[in-house]
Legacy VTK file of the C-alpha trace (Angstrom):
# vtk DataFile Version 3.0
C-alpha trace
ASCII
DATASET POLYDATA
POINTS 88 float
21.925 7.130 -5.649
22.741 3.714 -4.349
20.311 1.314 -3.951
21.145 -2.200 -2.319
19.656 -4.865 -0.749
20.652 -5.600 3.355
20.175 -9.809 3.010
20.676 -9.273 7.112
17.170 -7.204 7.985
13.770 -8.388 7.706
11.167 -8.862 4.710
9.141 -5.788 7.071
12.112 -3.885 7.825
13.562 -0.798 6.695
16.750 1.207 6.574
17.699 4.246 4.963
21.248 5.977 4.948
21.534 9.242 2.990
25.159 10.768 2.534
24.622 14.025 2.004
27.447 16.259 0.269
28.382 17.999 3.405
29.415 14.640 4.600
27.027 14.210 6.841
24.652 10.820 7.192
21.041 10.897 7.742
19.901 7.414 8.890
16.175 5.907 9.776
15.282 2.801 10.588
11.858 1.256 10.955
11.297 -2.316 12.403
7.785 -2.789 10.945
6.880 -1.015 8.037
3.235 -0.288 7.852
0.977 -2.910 6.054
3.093 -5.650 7.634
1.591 -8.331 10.133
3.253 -6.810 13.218
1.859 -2.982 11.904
-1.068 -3.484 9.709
-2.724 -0.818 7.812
-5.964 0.327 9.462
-9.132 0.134 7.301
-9.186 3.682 6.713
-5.756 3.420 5.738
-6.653 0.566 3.281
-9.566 3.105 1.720
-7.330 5.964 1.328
-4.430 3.815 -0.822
-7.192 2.297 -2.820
-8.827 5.412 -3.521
-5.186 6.911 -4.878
-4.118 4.122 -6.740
-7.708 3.671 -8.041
-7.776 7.563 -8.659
-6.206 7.504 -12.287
-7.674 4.918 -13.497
-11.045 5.193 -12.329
-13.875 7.899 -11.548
-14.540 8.141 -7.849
-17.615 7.007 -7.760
-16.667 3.527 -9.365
-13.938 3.386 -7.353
-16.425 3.372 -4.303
-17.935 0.821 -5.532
-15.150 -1.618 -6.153
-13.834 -0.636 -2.695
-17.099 -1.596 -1.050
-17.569 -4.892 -2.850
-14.351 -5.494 -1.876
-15.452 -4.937 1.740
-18.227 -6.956 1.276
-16.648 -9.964 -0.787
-17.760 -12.774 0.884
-21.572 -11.942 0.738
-20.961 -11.829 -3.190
-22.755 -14.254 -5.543
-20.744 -13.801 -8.708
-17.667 -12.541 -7.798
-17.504 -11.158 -11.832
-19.648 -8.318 -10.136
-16.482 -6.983 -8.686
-14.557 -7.145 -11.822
-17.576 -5.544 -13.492
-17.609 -2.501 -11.125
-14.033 -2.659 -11.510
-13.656 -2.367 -15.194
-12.974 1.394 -16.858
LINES 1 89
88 0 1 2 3 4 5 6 7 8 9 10 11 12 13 14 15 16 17 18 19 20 21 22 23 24 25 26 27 28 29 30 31 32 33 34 35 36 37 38 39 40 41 42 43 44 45 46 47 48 49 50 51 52 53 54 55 56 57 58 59 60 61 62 63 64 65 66 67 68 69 70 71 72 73 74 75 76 77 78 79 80 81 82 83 84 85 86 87
């Protein structure tokens, strides 16, 4: 495996090229990945990645928590409370 950087696509862009061994060449190409500002995630979609990244390193519950404070970040008063509810 060969990875290199293409200095001639986008920061949001993607291409793929796989050779395979029977010669053959799978390409994709995607002109906004998802979570850029021309395809940005959906909320839902925000939840779920937190929740999986979030998932081994905290218990669900308190990982529902963070996640909603986070939601909710500008009606904090101490914005420690998030760090608190963050903390394993």
């Amino acid at each position: 495996m060969v990875a290199a950087i293409d200095p001639s696509i986008k920061e949001d862009q993607v291409r793929i090229t796989i050779a395979l061994k029977d010669g053959r060449r799978l390409e994709k190409y995607i002109e906004h990945a998802v979570g850029s500002v021309t395809n940005p995630m959906s909320d839902k979609d925000l939840e779920s990645k937190f929740a999986r990244q979030a998932d081994d390193v905290l218990p669900a519950d308190q990982a529902r928590r963070a996640m909603d404070l986070c939601w909710d970040i500008e009606m904090l008063q101490n914005a420690g409370a998030l760090a608190e509810a963050a903390s394993a």
